[in-house]
N, C-alpha and C positions, 0 to 999 in steps of 0.2 A: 504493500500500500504506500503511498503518496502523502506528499505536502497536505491534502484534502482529505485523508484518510479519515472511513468510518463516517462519509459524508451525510447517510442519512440516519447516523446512530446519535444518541448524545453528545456533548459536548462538555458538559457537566461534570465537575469534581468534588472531594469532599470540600477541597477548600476553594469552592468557587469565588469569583470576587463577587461582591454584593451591585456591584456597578459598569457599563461596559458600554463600549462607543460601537457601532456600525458605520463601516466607510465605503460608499459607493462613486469607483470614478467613472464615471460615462463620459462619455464622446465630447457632451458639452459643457460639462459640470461636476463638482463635485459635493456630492451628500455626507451628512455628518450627524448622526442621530446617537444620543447620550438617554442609557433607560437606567434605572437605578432601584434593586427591590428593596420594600420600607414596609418590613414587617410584612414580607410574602404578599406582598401586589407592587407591581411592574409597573415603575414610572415614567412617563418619560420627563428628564432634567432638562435636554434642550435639544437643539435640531439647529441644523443650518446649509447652506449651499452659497458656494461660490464658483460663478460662470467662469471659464476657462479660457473664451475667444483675446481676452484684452492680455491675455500673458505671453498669447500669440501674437500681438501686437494686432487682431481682431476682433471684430465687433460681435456682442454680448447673443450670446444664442449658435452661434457659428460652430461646428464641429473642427477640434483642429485635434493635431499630434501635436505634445508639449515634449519640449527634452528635460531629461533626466530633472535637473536645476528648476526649471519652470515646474514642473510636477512639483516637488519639495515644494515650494515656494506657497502656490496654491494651496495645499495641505496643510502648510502650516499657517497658511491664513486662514483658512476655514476652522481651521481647529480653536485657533483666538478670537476671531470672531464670534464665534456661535460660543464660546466662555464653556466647551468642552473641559473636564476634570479629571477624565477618568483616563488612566494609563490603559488600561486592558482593552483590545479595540480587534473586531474581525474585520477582516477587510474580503469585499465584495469581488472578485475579478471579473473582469468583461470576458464574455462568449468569442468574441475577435483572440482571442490569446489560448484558446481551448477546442476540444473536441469532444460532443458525448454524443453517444447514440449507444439504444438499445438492441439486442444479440443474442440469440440462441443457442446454447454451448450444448449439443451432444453427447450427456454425459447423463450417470445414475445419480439417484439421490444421496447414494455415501463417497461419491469420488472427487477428487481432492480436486479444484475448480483454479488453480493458480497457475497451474501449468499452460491448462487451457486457453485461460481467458488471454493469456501470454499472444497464445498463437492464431484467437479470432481477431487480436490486437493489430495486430503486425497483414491482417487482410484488410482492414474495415480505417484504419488511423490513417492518412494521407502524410505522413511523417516517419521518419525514424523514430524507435524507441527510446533511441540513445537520446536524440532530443528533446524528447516531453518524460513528463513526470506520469507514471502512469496508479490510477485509482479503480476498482470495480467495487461491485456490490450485487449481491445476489437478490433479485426481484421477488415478491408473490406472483407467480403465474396467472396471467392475464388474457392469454389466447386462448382463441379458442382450438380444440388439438392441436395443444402444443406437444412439441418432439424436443425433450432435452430440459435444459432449464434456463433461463431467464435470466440477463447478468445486464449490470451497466456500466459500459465503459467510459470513464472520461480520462482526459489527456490534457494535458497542460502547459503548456512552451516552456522550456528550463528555463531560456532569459525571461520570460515575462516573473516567472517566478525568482530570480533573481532582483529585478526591475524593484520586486516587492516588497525583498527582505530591505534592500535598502534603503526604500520610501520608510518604511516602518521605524529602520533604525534613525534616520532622520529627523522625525519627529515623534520620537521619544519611547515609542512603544517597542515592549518586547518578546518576544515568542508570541507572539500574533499568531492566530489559525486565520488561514484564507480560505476561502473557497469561492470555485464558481459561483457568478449572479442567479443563476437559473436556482439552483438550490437555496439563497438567500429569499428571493422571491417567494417561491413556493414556502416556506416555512410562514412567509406573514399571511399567505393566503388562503393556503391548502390546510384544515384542518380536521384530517382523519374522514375524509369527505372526495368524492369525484370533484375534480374543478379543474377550469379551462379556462385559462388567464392569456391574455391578449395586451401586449409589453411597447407600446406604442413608444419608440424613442427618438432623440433628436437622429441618429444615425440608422439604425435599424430598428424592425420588428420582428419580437420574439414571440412564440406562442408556448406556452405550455400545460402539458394534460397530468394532471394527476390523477392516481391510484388508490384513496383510500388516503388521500396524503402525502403519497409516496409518488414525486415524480417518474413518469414512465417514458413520456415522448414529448420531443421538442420540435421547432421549425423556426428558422431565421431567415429572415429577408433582408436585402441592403435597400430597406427605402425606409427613411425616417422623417421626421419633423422639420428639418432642417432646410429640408430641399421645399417645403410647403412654404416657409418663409423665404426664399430667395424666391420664388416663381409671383409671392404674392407681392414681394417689393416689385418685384418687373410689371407686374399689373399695375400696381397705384404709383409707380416713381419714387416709392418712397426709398431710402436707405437702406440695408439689412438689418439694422437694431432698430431702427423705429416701426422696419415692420417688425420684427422683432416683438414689440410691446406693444404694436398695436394688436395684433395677432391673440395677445395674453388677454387683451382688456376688451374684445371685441360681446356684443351683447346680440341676441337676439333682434333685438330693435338699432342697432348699431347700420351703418351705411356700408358698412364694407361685410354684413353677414354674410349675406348670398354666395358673393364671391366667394369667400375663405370656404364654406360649404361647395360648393363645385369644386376648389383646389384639392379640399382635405377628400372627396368621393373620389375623384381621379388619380389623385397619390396613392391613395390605400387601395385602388381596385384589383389590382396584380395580386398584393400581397394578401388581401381578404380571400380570392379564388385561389389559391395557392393555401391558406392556412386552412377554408373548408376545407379542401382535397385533405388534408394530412387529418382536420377533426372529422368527416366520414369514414376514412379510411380505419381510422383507429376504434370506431363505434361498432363499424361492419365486423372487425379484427377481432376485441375485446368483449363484444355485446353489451359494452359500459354503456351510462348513458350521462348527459347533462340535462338540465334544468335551466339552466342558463349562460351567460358570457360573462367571465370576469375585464374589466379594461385598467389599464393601467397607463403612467408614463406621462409626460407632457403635452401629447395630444389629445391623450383624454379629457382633458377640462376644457376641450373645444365643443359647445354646448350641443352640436347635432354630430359628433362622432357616436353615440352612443345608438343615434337611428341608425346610420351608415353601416357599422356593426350588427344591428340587428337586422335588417333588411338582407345580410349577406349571409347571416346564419339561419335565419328563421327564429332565432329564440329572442329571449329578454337577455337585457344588457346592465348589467350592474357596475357601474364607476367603484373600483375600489376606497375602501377605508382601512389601510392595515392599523391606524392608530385608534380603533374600537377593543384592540388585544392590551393596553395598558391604560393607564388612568394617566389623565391631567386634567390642570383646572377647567371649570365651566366656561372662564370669559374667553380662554383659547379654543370653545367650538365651533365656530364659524372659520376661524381658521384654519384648525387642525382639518377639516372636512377639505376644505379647498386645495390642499396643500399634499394633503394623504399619498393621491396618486404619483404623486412624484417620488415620493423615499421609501417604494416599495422594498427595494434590494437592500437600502441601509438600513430599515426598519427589522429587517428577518436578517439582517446579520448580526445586530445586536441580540436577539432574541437566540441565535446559537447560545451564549453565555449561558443562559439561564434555564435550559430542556434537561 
């Protein structure tokens, strides 16, 4: 096992810390969620995000690569900013730095599954072993006549995991447990329940289906938010960051609805027939079923993403709130709600600490 080892097991120790940060770095930004238990109920202490465009010497929303130096730098702003405390911190890694996908290994119920999974690795991983860090876990069987058993592979780029120890060591934290976003996700979402979560980002969309809780299958797209605010500045003239905030602030009765409603139907229409295809497929496959659509991510609080979504699946469409899983004050519920879908990944990464 891996850096990510025992990914969908506890985390939890006798002497766990009573407090612990989640750090999610996306494409655009970086998330910062601080929960803290106070006599056995899950608080959240504080939260925060700092855009990542202007360290690129870009405008705020803009998807960029940061080097080494500029990462640090952001991290440790956000970390001051948001008046974060706590040393003990999971960090979130991005899907772009990893590979999972689930595999069928050929084998009895008593045979040793390490060997194997070695060898479905080295078919199914687009990389050398030598180069990624490699993790499995063996699934409850979910097919229908299934032959073999159920395993999941995920894979990790050594430099990215390198990239991480040294963020880490940077800003102060130490023996940090990482892991994949997908699985950060799925913890604030998925509980002990089928759920189909829809990861709407500035870079990419992720889909994910859980098992009783237990992630099973994913899908990513490279069309994100990003590209919806550059096409809609090219429509109104406006800048990147002002559409940018115009985009965040636009209302129903707003002048520029309609539009950003055509943009966001036409961005997402690839990746919505493409994420059916993988939730029939996996319905026909498993005989699981849904009830609905979880959404998540930045684009989600575009007020008619949630029709767009539901019109492409047929079902209802639920804007997440992972911040219903811990307690904070009553005056921040208007905000906590508005805000929720964004710190999906940092929100279930903190929540490792405490399972």
């Amino acid at each position: 096992m891996g850096i990510f080892s025992n990914i969908l097991q506890s985390a939890k120790k006798a002497n766990a810390p009573t407090s612990a940060i989640g750090v999610d770095i996306g494409g655009s930004s970086i998330k910062v969620v601080e929960l803290e238990d106070r006599d056995g109920v899950l608080t959240l202490v504080t939260y925060g995000e700092v855009q990542l465009g202007p360290y690129a010497g870009k405008p705020l929303g803009q998807v960029v690569s940061l080097t080494p130096k500029q990462e640090q730098e952001a991290l440790v702003d956000v970390i001051r900013e948001s008046a974060v405390k706590s040393r003990d911190a999971v960090f979130a890694m991005p899907l772009s730095a990893s590979f999972i996908s689930t595999s069928s290994v050929p084998a009895s119920a008593d045979a040793d599954l390490s060997s194997m999974v070695r060898v479905e690795a080295r078919k199914i991983i687009p990389a050398s072993l030598s180069e990624v860090t490699l993790d499995w876990v063996e699934l409850e069987s979910v097919t229908k006549n299934q032959v073999g058993r159920s395993v999941l592979i995920a894979a990790i780029q050594n430099t990215a995991i390198e990239r991480f120890k040294i963020l880490m060591q940077f800003a102060g934290f130490t023996n940090s447990p990482t892991e994949i976003e997908c699985f950060s996700a799925n913890r604030a979402v998925a509980k002990n329940q089928n759920t189909a979560l829809i990861d709407f980002g500035a870079a990419t969309t992720k889909m994910y289906l859980s098992h009783n809780g237990v992630l099973n299958r994913m899908h990513r797209i490279n069309v994100g938010g990003a590209e919806i605010t550059a096409k809609f500045a090219q429509a109104t003239g406006l800048g990147f960051e002002a559409a940018e905030n115009a985009k965040l602030l636009v209302q129903p009765n707003s002048e520029h609805y309609e539009l950003l409603r055509g943009l966001y139907a036409k961005q997402y229409s690839r990746a919505l027939r493409e994420c059916r295809q993988v939730f029939d497929h996996y319905q026909a496959d498993t005989g699981a079923t849904f009830d609905h659509i979880k959404i998540a991510g930045g684009s989600s609080l575009f007020r008619a993403l949630p029709g767009i979504v539901g019109d492409a699946f047929g079902l209802d469409v639920e804007v997440t709130d992972p911040f219903k899983l811990v307690a904070y004050p009553a005056f921040m519920e208007d905000t906590i709600k508005t805000i929720g879908p964004l710190f999906v990944p940092a929100l279930g990464a903190a929540l490792r600490t405490f399972e």
